[in-house]
TORKOL-65098 format. One record per residue (C-alpha): residue number from 1; residue in one letter; x, y, z. Coordinates in nm, 4 decimals. Layout:
BEGIN
   pos   code          x          y          z
   NUM      A          X          Y          Z
...
***
This chain:
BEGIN
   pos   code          x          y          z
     1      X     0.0000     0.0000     0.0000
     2      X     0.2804     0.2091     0.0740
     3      X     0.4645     0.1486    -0.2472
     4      X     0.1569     0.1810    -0.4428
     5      X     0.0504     0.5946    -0.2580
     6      X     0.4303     0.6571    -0.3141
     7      X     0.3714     0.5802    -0.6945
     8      X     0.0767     0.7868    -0.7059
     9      X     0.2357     1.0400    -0.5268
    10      X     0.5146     1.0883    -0.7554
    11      X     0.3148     1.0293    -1.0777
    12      X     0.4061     1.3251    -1.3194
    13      X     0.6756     1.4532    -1.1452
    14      X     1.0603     1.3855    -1.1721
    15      X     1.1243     1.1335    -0.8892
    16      X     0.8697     0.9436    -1.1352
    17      X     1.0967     0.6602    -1.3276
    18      X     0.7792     0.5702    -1.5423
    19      X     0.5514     0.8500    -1.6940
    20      X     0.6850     1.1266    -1.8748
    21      X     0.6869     1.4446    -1.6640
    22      X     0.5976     1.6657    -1.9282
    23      X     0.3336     1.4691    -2.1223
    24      X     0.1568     1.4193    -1.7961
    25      X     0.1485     1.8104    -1.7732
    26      X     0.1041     1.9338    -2.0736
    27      X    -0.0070     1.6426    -2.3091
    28      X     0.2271     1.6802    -2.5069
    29      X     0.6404     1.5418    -2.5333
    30      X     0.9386     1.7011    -2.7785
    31      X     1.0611     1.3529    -2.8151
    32      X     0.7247     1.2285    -2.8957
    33      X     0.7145     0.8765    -2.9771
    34      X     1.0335     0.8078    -2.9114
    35      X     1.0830     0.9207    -2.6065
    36      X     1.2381     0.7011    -2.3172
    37      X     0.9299     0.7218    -2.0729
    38      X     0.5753     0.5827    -2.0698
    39      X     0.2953     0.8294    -2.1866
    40      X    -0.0246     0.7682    -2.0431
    41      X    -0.2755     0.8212    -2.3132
    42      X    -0.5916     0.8507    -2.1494
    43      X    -0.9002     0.6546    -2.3356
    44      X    -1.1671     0.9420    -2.1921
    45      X    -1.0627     1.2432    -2.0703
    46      X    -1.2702     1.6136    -1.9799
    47      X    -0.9756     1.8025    -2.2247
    48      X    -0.9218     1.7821    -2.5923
    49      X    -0.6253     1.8889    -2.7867
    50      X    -0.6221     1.9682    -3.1369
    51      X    -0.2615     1.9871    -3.2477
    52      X    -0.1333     2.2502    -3.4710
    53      X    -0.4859     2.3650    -3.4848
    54      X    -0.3624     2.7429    -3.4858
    55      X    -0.1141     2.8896    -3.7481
    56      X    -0.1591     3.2557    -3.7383
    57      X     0.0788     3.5166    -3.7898
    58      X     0.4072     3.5091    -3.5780
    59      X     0.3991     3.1862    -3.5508
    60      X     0.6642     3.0706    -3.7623
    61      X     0.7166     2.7519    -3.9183
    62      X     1.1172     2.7454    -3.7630
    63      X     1.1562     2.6969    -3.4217
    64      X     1.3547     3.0623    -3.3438
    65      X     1.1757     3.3524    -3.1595
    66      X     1.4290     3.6054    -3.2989
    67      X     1.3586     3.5174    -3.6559
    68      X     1.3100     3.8345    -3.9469
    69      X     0.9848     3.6900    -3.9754
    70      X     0.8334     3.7498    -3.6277
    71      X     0.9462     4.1369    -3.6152
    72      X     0.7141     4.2011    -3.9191
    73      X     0.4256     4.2071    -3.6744
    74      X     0.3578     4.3745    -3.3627
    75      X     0.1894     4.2443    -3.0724
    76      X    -0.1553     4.4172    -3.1516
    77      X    -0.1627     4.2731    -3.4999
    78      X    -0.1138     3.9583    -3.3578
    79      X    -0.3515     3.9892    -3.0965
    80      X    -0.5801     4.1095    -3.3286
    81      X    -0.5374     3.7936    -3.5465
    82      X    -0.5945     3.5305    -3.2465
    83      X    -0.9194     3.7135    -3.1203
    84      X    -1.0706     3.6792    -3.4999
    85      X    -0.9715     3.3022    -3.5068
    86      X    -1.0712     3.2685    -3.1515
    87      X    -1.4265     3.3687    -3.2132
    88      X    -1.4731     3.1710    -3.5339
    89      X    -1.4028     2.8234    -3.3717
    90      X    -1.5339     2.8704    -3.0148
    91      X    -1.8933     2.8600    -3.1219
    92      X    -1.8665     2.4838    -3.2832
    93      X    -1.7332     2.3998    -2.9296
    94      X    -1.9589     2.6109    -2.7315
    95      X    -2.2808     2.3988    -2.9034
    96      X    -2.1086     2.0598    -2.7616
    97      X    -2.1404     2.1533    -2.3918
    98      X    -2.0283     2.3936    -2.1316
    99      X    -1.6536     2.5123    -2.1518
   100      X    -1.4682     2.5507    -1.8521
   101      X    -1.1244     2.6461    -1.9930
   102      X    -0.9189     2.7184    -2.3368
   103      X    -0.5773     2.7708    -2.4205
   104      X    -0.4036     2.7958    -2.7438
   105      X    -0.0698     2.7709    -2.7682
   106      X     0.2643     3.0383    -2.8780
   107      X     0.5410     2.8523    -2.8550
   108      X     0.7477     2.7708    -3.1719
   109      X     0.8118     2.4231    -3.0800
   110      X     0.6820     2.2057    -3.2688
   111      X     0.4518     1.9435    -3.0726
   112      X     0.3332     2.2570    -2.8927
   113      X     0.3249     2.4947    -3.1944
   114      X    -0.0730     2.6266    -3.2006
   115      X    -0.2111     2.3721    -2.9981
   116      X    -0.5737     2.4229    -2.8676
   117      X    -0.6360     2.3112    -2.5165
   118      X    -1.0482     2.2566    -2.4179
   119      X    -1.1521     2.1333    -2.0894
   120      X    -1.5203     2.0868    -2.0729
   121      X    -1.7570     2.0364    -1.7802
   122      X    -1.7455     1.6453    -1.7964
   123      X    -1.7057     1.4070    -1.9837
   124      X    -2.0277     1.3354    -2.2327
   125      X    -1.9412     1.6845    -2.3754
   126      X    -1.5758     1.6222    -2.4426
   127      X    -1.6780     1.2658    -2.6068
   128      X    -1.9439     1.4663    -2.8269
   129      X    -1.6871     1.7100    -2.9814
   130      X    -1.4651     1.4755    -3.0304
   131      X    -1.7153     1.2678    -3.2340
   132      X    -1.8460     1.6183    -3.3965
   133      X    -1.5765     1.7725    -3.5149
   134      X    -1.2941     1.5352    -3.5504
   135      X    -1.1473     1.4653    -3.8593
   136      X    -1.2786     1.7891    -4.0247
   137      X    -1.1515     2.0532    -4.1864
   138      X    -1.0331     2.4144    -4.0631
   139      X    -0.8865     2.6436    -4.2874
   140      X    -0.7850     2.3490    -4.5289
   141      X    -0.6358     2.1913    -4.3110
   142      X    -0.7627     1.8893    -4.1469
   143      X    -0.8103     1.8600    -3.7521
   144      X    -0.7711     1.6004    -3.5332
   145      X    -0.8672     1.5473    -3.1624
   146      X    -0.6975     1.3945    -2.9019
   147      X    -0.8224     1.3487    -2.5052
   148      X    -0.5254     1.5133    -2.2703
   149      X    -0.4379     1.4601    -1.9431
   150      X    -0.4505     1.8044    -1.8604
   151      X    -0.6323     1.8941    -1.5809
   152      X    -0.3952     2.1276    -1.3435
   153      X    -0.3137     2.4693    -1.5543
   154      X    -0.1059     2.6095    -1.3271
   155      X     0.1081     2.3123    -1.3671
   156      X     0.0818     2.2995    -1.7765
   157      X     0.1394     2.6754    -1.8092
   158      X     0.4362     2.8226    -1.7544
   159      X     0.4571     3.0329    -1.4810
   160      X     0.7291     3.2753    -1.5890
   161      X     0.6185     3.3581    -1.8985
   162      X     0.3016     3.6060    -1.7933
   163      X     0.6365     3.7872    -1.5445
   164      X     0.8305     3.7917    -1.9390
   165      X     1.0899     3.5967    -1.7203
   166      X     1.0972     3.2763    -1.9047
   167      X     1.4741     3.1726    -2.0123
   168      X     1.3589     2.9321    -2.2809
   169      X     1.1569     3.1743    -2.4873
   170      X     0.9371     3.0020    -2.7101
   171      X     1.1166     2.6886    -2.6959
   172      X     0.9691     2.6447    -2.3870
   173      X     0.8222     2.3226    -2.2873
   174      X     0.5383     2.4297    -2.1162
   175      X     0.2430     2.5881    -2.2555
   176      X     0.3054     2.9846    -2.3182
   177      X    -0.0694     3.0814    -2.4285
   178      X    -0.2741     3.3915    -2.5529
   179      X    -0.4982     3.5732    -2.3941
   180      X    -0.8375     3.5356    -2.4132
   181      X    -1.0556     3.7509    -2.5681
   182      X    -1.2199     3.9263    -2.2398
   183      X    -1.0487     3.6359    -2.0365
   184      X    -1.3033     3.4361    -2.1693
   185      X    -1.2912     3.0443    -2.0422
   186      X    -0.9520     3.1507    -1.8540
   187      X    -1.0836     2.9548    -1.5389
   188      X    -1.2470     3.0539    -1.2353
   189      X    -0.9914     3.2237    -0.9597
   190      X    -0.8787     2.8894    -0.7910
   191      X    -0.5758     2.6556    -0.7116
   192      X    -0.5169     2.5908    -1.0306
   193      X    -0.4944     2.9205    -1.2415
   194      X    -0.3962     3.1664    -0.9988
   195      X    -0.0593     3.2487    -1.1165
   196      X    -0.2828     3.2435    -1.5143
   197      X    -0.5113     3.5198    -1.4069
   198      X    -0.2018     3.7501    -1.3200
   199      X    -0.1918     3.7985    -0.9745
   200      X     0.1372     3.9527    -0.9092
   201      X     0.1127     3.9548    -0.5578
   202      X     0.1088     3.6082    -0.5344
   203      X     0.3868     3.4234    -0.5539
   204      X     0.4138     3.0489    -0.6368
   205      X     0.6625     2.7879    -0.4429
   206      X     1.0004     2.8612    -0.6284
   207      X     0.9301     3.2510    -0.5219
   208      X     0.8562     3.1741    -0.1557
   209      X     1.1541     2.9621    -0.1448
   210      X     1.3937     3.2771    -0.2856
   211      X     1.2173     3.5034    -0.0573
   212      X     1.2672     3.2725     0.2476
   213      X     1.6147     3.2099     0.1416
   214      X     1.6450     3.5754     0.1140
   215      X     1.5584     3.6279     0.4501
   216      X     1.7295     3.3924     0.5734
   217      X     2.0193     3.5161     0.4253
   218      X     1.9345     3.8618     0.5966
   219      X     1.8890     3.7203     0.9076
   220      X     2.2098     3.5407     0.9399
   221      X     2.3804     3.8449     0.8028
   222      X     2.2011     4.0668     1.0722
   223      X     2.3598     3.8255     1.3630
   224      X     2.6173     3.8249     1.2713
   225      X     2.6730     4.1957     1.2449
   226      X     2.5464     4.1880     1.5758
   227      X     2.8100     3.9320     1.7362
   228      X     3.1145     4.1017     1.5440
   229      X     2.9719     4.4927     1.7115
   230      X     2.9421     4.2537     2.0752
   231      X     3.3177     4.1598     1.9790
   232      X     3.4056     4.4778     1.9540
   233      X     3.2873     4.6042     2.2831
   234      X     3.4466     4.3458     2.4479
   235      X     3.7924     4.3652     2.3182
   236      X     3.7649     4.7290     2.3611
   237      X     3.6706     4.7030     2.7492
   238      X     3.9000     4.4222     2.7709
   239      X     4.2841     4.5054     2.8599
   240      X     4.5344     4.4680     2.5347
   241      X     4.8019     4.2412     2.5725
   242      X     5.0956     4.4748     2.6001
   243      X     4.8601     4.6474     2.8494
   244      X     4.8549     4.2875     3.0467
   245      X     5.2287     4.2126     3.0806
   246      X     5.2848     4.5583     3.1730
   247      X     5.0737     4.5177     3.4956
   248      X     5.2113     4.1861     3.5554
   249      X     5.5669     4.3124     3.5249
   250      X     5.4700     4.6185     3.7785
   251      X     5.3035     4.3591     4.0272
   252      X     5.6330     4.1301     4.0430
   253      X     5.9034     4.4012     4.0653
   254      X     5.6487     4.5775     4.3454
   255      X     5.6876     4.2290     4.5095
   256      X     6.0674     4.2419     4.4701
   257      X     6.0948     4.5798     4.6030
   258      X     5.8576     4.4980     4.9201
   259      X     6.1074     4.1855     4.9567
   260      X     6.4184     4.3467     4.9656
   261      X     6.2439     4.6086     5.1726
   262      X     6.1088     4.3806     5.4614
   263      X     6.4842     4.1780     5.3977
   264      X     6.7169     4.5093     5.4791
   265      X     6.4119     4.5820     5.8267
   266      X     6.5399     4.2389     5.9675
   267      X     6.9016     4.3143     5.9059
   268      X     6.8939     4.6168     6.0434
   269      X     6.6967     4.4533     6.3703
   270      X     6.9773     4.2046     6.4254
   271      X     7.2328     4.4636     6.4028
   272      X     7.0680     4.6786     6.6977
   273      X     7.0370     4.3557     6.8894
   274      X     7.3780     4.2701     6.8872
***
C-alpha cells in the first residue's frame, strides 16, 4: 500500500521513473514517440487537444523567436489575429457543452506549436466534440482530436512567462498561451490558475523559497553583524596584551621591592640587637 501511494504520489513529477513528466502536464512530449518514458494516453478524458490547430501570424514555421519573420508584426496585430480566429471556432465547441477552460498555444516548438487546449464540464461533452468535429476541416487543413491529461493549468502553463521571465523563450516546454478575448474560459480564480489570471502579488513555491532564502540570508547576516559589534565592545573594554604584561611586570618588581624592603628591616633589627 505504501509502495503503491508513493507511486501515485510521484506520478508526473521527476522522482517518477515511469511517466513522462511533461506529457503528464502538458499532453504533449518534444521527443514524442520516441521518447524514453511511458505516456499515459488517457481513453476518456474532460480536455481535448487539437494539435497545430492554430497557425496565425508570428507563428513561424522554424523553431527561433528572434527570426526576421516574427518582427514584421507587432503584438496588436497579432492579438488582433488570435481574437478573430478565436471567435470563429469557439462557437462549434460552445454547441457541444459547457466550456470551462481554453488555451491555445505560442510557442514555436513544434509538438506545442498552435495547440488548442479545451476542458469541458465532464465528460459526455468532451466525447461529443470529439465525435463532432474530428477529422474535419479548418482552414484546409484537417483537424484532429486527441483526449489530454490536462487537468492542473497552473502546472501545464508556464509560470514565468506572464512575469516575461521565461529563459527558454518560445522553446519552452510548457504551454506559453494567448490571452483570451475578455479572459473568456480563462478559469475561475482557484488553485489551479492563480498564477494564469495575473496575480502579481502572489507568488508560487520557487518565489517563496527565494524570498525565504532571502531572509534567511538577511537574518544570518544581521547576527552576525550583531556578534562582530558585541566583539568589539568586548575587546575594547578588555585590557590589550601589552597592556597585560605591563601590569604583571609592575606587580612582580612591586613584590621584589617589598622583599628586599622587609629583607634590609630584619638586618637592620639584628644589628641593633647585637
Amino acid at each position: 500500500m505504501k509502495a503503491e501511494a508513493r507511486a501515485l504520489r510521484d506520478c508526473g513529477n521527476e522522482r517518477d521513473n515511469v511517466n513522462c513528466s511533461f506529457f503528464v502536464k502538458t499532453g504533449c512530449c518534444r521527443y514524442g514517440e520516441n521518447c524514453s518514458k511511458y505516456h499515459p494516453y488517457p481513453p476518456v478524458s474532460e480536455t481535448i487537444m487539437i494539435r497545430n490547430m492554430y497557425s496565425g501570424i508570428g507563428m513561424s514555421d522554424v523553431a527561433d523567436e528572434d527570426t526576421d519573420f516574427n518582427l514584421e508584426h507587432s503584438n496588436d496585430e497579432i492579438i488582433e489575429h488570435f481574437n478573430t480566429f478565436y471567435n470563429d471556432f469557439i462557437p462549434e465547441f460552445e454547441s457541444c457543452g459547457k466550456i470551462v477552460h481554453v488555451r491555445v498555444c505560442r510557442n514555436h516548438s513544434r509538438h506545442l506549436s498552435g495547440n488548442v487546449y479545451i476542458q469541458f464540464e465532464d465528460m459526455d461533452s468532451a466525447i461529443r466534440a470529439w465525435k463532432k468535429l474530428n477529422g474535419r476541416f479548418y482552414a484546409q487543413k484537417k483537424i484532429f482530436i486527441d483526449f489530454s491529461p490536462v487537468i492542473d493549468w497552473k502546472a501545464a502553463v508556464c509560470g514565468q512567462f506572464k512575469k516575461s521571465t521565461c529563459q527558454h523563450g518560445k522553446l519552452c516546454n510548457f504551454l506559453h498561451v494567448y490571452p483570451n478575448p475578455n479572459g473568456q474560459y480563462e478559469g475561475a480564480l482557484g488553485r489551479n490558475d492563480r498564477h494564469d489570471r495575473g496575480y502579481n502579488n502572489r507568488y508560487d513555491r520557487r518565489d517563496r523559497y527565494d524570498r525565504r532564502d532571502r531572509y534567511d540570508r538577511r537574518d544570518r547576516r544581521d547576527r552576525k553583524e550583531r556578534s562582530d559589534r558585541r566583539d568589539r565592545y568586548e575587546r575594547r573594554e578588555r585590557p590589550s596584551r601589552r597592556h597585560r604584561e605591563y601590569s604583571r611586570s609592575r606587580s612582580r618588581s612591586r613584590e621584589r621591592r617589598h622583599k628586599r624592603t622587609h629583607s634590609r628591616s630584619r638586618s637592620r633589627e639584628r644589628r641593633s640587637k647585637r
